[in-house]
C-alpha positions as CSV (number, residue, x, y, z in Angstrom):
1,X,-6.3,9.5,-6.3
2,X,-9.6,8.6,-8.0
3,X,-11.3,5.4,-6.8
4,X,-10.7,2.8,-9.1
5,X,-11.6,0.4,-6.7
6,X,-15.8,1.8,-7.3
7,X,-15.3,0.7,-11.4
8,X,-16.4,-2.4,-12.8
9,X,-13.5,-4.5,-14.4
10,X,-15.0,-3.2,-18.1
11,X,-14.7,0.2,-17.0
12,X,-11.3,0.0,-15.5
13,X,-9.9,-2.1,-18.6
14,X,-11.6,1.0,-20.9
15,X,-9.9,4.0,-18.7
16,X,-6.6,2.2,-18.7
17,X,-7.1,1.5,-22.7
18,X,-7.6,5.1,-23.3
19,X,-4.7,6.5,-20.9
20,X,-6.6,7.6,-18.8
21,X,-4.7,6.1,-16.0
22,X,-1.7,3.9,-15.8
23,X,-2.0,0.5,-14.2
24,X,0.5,1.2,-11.5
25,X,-2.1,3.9,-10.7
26,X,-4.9,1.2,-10.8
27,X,-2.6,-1.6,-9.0
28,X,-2.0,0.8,-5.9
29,X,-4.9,1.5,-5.1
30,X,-6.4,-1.4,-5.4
31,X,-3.7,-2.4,-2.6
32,X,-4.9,0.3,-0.8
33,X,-8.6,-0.8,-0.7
34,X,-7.2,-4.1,0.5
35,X,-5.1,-2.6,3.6
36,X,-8.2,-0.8,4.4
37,X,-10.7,-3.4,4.4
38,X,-9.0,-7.0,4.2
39,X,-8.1,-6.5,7.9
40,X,-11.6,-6.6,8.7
41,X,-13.2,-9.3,5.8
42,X,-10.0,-11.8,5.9
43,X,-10.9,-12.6,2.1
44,X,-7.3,-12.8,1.5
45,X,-5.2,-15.2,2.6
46,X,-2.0,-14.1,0.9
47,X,-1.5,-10.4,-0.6
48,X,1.4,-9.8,-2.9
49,X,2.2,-6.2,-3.6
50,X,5.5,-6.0,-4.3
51,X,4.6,-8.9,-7.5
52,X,1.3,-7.0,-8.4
53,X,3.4,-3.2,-8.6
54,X,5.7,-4.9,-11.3
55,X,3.1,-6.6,-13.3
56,X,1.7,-3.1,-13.5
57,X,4.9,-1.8,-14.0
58,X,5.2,-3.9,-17.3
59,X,2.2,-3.5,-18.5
60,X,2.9,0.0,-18.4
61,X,5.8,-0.2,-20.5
62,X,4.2,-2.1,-23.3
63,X,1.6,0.0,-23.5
64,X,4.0,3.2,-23.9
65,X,6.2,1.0,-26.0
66,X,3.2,0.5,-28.3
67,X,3.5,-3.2,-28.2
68,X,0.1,-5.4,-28.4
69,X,-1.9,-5.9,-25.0
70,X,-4.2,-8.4,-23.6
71,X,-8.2,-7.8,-23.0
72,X,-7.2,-7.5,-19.2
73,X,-4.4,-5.5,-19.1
74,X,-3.9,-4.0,-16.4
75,X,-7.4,-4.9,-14.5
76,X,-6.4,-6.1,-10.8
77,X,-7.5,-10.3,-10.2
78,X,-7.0,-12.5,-6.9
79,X,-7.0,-15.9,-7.4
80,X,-8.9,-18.9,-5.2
81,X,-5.8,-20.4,-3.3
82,X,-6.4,-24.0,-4.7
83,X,-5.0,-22.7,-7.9
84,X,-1.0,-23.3,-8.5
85,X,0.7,-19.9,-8.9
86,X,4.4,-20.4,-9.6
87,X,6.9,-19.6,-6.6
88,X,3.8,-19.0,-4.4
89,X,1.7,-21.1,-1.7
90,X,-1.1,-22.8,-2.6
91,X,-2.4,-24.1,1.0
92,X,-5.8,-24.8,-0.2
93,X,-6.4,-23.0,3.7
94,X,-5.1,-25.8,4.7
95,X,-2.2,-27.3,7.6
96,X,-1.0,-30.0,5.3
97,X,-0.1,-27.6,2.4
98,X,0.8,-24.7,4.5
99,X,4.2,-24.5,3.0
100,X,4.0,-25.8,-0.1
101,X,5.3,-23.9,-3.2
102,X,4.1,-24.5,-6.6
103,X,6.7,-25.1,-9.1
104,X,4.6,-24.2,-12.2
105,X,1.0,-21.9,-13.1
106,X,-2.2,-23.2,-13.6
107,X,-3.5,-23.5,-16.7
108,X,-5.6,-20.3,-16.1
109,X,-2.9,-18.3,-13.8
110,X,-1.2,-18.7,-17.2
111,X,-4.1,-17.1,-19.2
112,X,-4.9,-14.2,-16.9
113,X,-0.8,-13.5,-17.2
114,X,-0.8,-13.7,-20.7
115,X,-4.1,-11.8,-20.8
116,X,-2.0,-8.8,-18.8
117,X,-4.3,-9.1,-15.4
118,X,-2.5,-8.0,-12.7
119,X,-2.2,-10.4,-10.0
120,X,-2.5,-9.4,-6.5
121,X,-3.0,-12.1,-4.4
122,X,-4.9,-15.2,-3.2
123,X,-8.0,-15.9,-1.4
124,X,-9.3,-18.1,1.7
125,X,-11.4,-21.3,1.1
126,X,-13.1,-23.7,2.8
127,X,-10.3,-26.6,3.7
128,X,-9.7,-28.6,0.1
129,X,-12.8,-26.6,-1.0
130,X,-14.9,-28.6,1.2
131,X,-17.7,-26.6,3.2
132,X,-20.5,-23.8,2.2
133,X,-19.6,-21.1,4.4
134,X,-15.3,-20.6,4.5
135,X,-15.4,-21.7,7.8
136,X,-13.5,-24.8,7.3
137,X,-10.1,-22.9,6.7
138,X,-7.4,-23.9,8.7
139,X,-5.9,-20.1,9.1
140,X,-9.1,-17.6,9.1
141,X,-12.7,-17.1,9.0
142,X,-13.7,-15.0,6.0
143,X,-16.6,-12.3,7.0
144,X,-19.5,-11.4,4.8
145,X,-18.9,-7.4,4.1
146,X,-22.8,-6.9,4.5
147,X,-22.7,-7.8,7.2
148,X,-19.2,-9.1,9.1
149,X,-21.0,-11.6,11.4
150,X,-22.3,-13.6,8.5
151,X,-20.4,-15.9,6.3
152,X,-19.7,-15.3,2.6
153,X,-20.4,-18.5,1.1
154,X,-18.1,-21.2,0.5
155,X,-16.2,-22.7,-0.4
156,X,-14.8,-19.4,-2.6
157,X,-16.0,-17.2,-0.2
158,X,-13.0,-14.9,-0.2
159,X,-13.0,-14.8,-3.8
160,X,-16.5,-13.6,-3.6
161,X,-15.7,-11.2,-0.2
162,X,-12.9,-9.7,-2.0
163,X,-15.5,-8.6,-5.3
164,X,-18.0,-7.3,-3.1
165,X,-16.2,-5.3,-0.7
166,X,-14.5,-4.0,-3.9
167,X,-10.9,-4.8,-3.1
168,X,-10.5,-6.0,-6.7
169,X,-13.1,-6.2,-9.8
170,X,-12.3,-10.1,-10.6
171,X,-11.4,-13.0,-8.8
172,X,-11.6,-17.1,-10.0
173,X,-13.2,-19.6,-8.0
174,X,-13.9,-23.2,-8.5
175,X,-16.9,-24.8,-7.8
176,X,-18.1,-28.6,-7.5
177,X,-21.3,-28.2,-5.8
178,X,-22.0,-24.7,-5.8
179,X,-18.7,-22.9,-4.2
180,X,-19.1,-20.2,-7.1
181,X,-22.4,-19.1,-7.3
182,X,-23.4,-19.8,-3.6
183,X,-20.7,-17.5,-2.3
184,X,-21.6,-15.0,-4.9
185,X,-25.5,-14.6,-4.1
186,X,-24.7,-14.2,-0.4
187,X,-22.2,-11.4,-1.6
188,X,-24.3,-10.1,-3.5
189,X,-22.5,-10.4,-7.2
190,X,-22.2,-12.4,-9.8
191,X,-20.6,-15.7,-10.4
192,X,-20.6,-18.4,-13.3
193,X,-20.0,-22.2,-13.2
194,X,-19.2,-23.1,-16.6
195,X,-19.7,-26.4,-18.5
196,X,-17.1,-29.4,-17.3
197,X,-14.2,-29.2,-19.6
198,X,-14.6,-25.5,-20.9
199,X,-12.0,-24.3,-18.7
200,X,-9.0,-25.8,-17.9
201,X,-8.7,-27.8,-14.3
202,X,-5.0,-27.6,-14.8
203,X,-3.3,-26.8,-11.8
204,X,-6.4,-27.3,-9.9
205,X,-6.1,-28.8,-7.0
206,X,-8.6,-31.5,-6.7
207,X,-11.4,-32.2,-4.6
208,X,-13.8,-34.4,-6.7
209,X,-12.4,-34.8,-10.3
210,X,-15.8,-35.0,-12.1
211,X,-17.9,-32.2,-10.4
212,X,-14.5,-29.3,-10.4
213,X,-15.0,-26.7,-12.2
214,X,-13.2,-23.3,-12.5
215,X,-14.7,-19.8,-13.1
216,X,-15.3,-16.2,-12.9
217,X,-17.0,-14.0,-9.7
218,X,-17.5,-10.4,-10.8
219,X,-19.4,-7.8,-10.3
220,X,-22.0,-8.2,-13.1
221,X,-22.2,-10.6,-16.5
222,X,-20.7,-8.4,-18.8
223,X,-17.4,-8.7,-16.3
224,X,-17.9,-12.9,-15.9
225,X,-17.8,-12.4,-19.5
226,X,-14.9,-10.5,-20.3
227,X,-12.8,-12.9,-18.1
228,X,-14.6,-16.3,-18.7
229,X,-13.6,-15.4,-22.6
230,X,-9.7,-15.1,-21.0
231,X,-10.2,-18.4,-19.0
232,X,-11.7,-20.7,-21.5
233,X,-10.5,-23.1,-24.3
234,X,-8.9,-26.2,-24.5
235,X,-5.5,-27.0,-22.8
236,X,-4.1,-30.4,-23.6
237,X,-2.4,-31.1,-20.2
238,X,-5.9,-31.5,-19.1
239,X,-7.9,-34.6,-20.6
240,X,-11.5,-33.3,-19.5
241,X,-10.4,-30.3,-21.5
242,X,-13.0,-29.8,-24.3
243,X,-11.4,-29.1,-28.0
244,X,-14.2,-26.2,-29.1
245,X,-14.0,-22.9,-30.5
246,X,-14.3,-20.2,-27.3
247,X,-17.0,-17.6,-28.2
248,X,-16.5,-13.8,-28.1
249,X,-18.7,-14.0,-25.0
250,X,-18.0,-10.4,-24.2
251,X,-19.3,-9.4,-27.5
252,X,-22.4,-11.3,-27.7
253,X,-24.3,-10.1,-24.5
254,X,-26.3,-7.9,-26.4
255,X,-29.7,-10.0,-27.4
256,X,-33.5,-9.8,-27.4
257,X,-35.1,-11.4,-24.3
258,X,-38.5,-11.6,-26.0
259,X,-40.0,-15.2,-26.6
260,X,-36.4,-16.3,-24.0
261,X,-38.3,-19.3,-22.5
262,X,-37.6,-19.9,-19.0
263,X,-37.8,-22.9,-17.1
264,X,-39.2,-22.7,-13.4
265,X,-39.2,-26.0,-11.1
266,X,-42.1,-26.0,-8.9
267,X,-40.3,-28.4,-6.2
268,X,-38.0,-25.3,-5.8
269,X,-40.6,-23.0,-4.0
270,X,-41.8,-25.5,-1.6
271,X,-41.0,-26.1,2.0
272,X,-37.5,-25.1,3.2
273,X,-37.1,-21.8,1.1
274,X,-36.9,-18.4,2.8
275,X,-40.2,-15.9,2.1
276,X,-38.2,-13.6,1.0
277,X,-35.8,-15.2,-1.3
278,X,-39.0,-17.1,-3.4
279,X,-40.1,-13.5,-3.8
280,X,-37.4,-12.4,-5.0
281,X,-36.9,-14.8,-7.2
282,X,-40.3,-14.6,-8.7
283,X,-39.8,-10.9,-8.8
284,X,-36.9,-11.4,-10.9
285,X,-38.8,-13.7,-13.3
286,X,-41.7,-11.1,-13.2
287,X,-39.3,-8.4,-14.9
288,X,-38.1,-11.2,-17.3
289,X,-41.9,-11.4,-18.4
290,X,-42.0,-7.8,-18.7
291,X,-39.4,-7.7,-21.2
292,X,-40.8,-10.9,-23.1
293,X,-39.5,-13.9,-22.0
294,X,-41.9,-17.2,-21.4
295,X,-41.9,-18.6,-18.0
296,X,-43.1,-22.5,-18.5
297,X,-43.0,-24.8,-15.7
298,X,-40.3,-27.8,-16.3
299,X,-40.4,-31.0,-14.2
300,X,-37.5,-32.1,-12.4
301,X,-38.4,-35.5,-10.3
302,X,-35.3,-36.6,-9.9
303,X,-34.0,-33.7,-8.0
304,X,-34.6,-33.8,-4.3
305,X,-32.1,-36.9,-4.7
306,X,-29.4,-34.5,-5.8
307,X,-27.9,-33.9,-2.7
308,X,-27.4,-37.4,-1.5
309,X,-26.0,-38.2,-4.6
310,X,-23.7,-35.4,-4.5
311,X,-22.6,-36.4,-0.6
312,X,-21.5,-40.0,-1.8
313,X,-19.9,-38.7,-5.6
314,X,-18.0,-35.9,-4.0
315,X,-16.3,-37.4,-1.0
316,X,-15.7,-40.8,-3.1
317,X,-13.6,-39.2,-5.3
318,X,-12.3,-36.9,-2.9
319,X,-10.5,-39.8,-0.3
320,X,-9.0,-40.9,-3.9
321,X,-7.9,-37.6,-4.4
322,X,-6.7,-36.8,-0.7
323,X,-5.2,-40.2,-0.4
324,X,-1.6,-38.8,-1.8
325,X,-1.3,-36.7,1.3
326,X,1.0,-39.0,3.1
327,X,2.8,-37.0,5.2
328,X,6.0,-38.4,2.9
329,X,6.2,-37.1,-0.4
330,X,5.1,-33.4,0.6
331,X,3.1,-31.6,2.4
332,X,2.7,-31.4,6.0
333,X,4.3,-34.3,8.4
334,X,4.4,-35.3,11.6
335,X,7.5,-34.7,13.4
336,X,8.9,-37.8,13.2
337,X,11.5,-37.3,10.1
338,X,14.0,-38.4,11.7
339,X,12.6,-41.9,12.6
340,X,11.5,-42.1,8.6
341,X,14.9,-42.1,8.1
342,X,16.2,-44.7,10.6
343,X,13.1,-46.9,9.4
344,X,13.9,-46.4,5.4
345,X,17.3,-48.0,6.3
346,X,16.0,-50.4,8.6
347,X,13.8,-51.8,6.1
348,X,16.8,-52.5,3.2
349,X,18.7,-54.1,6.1
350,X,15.6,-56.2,7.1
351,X,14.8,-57.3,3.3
352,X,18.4,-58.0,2.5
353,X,18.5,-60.4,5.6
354,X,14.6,-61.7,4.4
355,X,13.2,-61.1,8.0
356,X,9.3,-60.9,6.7
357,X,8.0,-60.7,10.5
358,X,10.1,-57.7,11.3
359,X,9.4,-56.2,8.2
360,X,5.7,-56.3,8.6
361,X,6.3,-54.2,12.1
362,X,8.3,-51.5,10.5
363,X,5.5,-51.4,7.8
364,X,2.6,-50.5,10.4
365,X,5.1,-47.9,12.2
366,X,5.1,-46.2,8.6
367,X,1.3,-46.6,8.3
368,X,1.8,-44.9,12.5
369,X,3.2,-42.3,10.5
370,X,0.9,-41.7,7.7
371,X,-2.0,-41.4,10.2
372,X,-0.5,-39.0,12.7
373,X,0.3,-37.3,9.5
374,X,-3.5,-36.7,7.8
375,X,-4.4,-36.7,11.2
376,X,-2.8,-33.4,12.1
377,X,-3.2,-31.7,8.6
378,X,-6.3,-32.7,7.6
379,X,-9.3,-30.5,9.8
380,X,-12.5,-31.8,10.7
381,X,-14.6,-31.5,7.3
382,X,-12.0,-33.2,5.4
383,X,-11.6,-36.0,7.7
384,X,-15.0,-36.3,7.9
385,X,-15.2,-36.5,3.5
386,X,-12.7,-38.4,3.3
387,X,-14.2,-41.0,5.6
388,X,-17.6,-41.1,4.1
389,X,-16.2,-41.5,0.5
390,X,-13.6,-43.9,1.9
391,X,-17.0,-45.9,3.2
392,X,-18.8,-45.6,-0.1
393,X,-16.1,-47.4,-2.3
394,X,-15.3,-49.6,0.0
395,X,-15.8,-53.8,0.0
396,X,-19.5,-54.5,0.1
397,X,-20.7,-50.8,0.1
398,X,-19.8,-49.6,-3.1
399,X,-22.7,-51.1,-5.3
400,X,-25.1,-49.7,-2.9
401,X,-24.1,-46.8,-2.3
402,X,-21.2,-45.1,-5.5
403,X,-22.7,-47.2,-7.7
404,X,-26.4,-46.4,-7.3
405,X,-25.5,-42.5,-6.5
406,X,-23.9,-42.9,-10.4
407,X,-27.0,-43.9,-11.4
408,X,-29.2,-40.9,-9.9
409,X,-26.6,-38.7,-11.6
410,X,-27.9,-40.2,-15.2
411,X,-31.2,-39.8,-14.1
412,X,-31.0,-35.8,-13.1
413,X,-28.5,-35.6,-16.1
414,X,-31.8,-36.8,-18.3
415,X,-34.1,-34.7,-16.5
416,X,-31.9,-31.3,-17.6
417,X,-32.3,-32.7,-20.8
418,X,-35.6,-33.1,-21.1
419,X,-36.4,-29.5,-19.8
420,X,-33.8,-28.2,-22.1
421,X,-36.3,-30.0,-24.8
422,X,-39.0,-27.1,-23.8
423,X,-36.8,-24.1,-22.4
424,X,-33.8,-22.0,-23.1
425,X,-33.0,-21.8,-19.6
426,X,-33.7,-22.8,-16.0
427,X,-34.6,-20.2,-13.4
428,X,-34.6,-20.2,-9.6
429,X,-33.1,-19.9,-6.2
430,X,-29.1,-20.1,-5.2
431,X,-29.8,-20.8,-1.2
432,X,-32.3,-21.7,0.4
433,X,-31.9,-18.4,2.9
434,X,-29.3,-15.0,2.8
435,X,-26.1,-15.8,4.5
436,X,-26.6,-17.4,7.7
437,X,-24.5,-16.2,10.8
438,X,-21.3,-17.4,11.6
439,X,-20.9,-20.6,13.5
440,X,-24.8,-21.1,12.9
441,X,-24.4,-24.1,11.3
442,X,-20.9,-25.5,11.9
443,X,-22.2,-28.4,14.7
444,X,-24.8,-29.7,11.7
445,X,-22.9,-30.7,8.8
446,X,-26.4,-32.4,7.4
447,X,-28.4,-28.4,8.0
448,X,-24.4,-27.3,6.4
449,X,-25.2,-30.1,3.0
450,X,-29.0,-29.1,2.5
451,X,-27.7,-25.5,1.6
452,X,-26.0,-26.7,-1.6
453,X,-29.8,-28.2,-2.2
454,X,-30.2,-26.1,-5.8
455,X,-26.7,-25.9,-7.2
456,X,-25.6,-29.1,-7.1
457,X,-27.3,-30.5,-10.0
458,X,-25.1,-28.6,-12.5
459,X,-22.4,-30.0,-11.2
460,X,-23.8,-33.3,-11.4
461,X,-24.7,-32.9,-14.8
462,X,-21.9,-30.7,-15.6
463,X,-23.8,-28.3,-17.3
464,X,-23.6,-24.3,-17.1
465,X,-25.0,-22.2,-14.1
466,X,-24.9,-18.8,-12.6
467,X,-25.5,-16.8,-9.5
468,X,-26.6,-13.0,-10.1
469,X,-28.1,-10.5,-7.8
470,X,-32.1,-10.2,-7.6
471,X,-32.7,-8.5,-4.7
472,X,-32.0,-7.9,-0.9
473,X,-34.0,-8.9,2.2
474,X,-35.2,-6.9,4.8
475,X,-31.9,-7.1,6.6
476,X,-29.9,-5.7,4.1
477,X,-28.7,-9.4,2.8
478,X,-27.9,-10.3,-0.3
479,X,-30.1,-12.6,-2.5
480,X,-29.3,-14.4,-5.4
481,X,-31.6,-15.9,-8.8
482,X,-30.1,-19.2,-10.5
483,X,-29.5,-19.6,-13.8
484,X,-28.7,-22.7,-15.7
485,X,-28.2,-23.4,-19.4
486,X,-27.8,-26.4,-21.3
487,X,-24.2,-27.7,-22.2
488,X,-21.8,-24.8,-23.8
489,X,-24.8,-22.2,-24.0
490,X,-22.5,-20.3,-21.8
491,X,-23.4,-17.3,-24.0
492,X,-27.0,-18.1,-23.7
493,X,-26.8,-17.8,-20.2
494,X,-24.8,-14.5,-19.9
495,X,-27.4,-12.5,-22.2
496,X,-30.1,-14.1,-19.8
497,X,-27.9,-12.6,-16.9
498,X,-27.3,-9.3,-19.1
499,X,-30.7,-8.9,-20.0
500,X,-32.1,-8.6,-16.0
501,X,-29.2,-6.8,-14.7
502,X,-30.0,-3.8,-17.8
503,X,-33.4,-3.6,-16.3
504,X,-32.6,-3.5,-12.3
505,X,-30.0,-2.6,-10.1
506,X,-29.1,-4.9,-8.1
507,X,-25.7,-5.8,-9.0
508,X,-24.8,-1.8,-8.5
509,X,-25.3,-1.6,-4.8
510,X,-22.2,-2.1,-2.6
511,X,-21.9,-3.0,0.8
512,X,-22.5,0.6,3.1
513,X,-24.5,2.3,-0.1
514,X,-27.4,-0.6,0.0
515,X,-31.4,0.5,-0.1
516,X,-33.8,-3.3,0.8
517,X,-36.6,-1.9,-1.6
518,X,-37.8,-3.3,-4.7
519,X,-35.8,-2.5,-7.8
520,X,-38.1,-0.7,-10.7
521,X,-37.9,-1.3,-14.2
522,X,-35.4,1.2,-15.9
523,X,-37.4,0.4,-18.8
């Protein structure tokens, strides 16, 4: 059988187009390449094959029907396990949704249906999306396939894994602080944040309402293309949603680089990057320059605040979130369902006979309940959120410390858009360093923050970014350049990406077939 599982999702989509191959064909042995090397990455946390073989199957028989077919038809996807998927678990990897079933798609489990991917399972996260490396999961670390005793990147790391070990050409992430494009430049691919509201946060579920964002992780941009244009548009079951046309983003990659100005930060090669990574990233604008682009240095004062804003935004909003995981309505509870009951009825007896004082004892045995409940399905990171935020918003806190992280986000929000005043886009590093090893960092959650230090302004701003490959270090690691555009210049940014991945590559090499040695100008 040929190996599918080596072609980019473009290719595959143009094979199965022609007849070259059916998508049962495709679908099996891109099952295959999962047996073979999922047992050793753990990027999946659920696989479905008998689902994905009759997807195919029906693809398939449109196609020989002659019936009309979407732009994915047929191309193999997994899906982030945060994301609702009818009839299936969504655990968001972790104990407290272990069991539970959605009863309807997301908004963009929908699309990719309707667009004829072929879904074949779901991928492992950090806990609730919370952590940088996927070692917050409650079920499984998720291993690096450059190197399996490094982490992936989180918090889609197996959505990123699962691309770069090429199990499957697609997969969609989220990301609310980076947990896209981080996990791709550690892989070694390419991943795309887009603006907040572009795509549908539908079925999401959510960590911190303003920063979430869903996207594409691909091998290159002209794939993050071909399925950001299936993911994007409005959806009125989500109010964020943004009402604007969706570009043919696939179909405008193609555009001159020359006089492209590109922003570079100075405060972003100081102190605290890796050697290798700043030259690779100045590499990577060295090649833009080659093929005509400005580089002009752009100010940004306000962002070493970035992170510490993020830290009190993101878990504020996340104990709002997470505070509907009582251990009652759904979701995992303590074992004690059998004393819920006896108190439910104990408390209409008690408020029919107006006993107050008892009644105020049976409350804080429920409130017993809800705590040994988040207790034992909550892990360590998300307690740990969710007590922070809780902190933050809380009586006497909350103007100085929400409040004033609010205002820091209008302030790096007005420093984008004065650099977007002198430049088309902004340039520079994903991580500070190539994937650390696991458990590295896992006893310093501060050393575990600092790592989202360059990608958490987009999110703050809620403006476009992406993570492509620019080069490797000497250990063979991945390394990746940062991209960000201003809001909706999604295209902008995917001709930027387009342009450097013509000219080098990077975003070719697979795990096992790697050479660390400067890419050269195709020319």
């Amino acid at each position: 059988m040929e190996s599918f599982w080596e072609l980019t999702a473009r290719e595959l989509s143009d094979k199965l187009r022609r007849g070259e191959c059916s998508a049962v064909e495709v679908a099996r042995a891109c099952l295959d390449r999962i047996a073979a090397e999922d047992a050793t990455v753990r990027a999946f946390l659920s696989v479905e094959p008998d689902w994905a073989l009759s997807q195919a199957e029906e693809v398939d028989r449109r196609r020989r029907a002659g019936e009309s077919l979407g732009p994915l038809a047929g191309v193999p996807v997994a899906v982030k396990d945060n994301l609702c998927v009818q009839g299936r678990v969504t655990s968001c990897a972790s104990r407290m949704l272990a069991h539970f079933r959605s009863p309807y798609d997301a908004t963009v489990v929908d699309r990719l249906l309707k667009a004829g991917a072929i879904i074949v399972g779901k991928t492992n996260l950090d806990e609730f999306a919370m952590g940088g490396s996927t070692e917050t999961s409650a079920f499984q670390f998720t291993r690096n396939p450059w190197d399996v005793e490094r982490i992936p990147g989180g918090s889609s790391g197996g959505a990123a894994a699962c691309v770069a070990a090429r199990m499957v050409p697609l997969s969609v992430g989220s990301d609310t602080g980076g947990s896209i494009r981080q996990p791709a430049a550690l892989c070694g691919i390419s991943g795309l944040k887009p603006t907040y509201g572009r795509v549908s946060r539908f079925g999401l579920v959510a960590f911190a309402s303003s920063l979430d964002q869903i996207g594409p992780l691909a091998q290159s941009a002209e794939d993050c293309a071909l399925l950001l244009e299936v993911l994007a548009g409005h959806d009125p079951r989500d109010a964020t949603s943004l009402d604007r046309p969706v570009p043919r983003y696939a179909s405008e990659l193609e555009g001159a680089i020359k006089g492209l100005r590109i922003g570079w930060v100075p405060e972003h090669f100081t102190e605290g990057l890796d050697g290798e990574v700043g030259e690779a990233v100045r590499e990577a604008l060295r090649i833009y320059e080659d093929l005509g682009a400005e580089l002009v240095e752009v100010a940004s004062p306000h962002a070493r605040y970035a992170v510490a804003a993020y830290y009190i935004i993101a878990p504020s909003e996340a104990s709002s979130n997470l505070a509907r995981y009582d251990g009652v309505h759904y979701g995992y509870r303590t074992d004690e369902k059998a004393m819920l009951a006896d108190l439910e009825e104990e408390r209409r007896l008690l408020r029919e006979s107006g006993d107050e004082a008892a009644l105020e004892e049976i409350d804080s045995a429920l409130v017993r309940l809800y705590r040994r409940s988040r207790a034992g399905g909550f892990g360590a990171e998300v307690k740990r959120r969710i007590m922070l935020g809780t902190y933050a918003l809380s009586a006497g806190y909350y103007d100085a410390y929400y409040l004033k992280a609010l205002k820091v986000r209008r302030l790096i929000r007005q420093d984008y858009d004065r650099a977007f005043s002198q430049v088309d886009v902004i340039a520079g590093p994903v991580t500070p360093s190539p994937a650390f090893r696991l458990g590295e960092k896992t006893s310093d959650p501060l050393a575990m923050y600092l790592f989202d230090l360059y990608t958490v302004g987009a999110n703050l701003a809620g403006l476009p970014a992406m993570a492509i490959p620019c080069g490797f270090s000497r250990e063979g690691l991945p390394i990746g350049l940062h991209l960000q555009a201003p809001a909706l210049e999604e295209v902008r940014l995917l001709r930027a990406a387009h342009a450097l991945q013509r000219n080098t590559d990077w975003h070719r090499r697979r795990p096992g077939s790697h050479i660390a040695a400067r890419s050269e100008l195709r020319g």
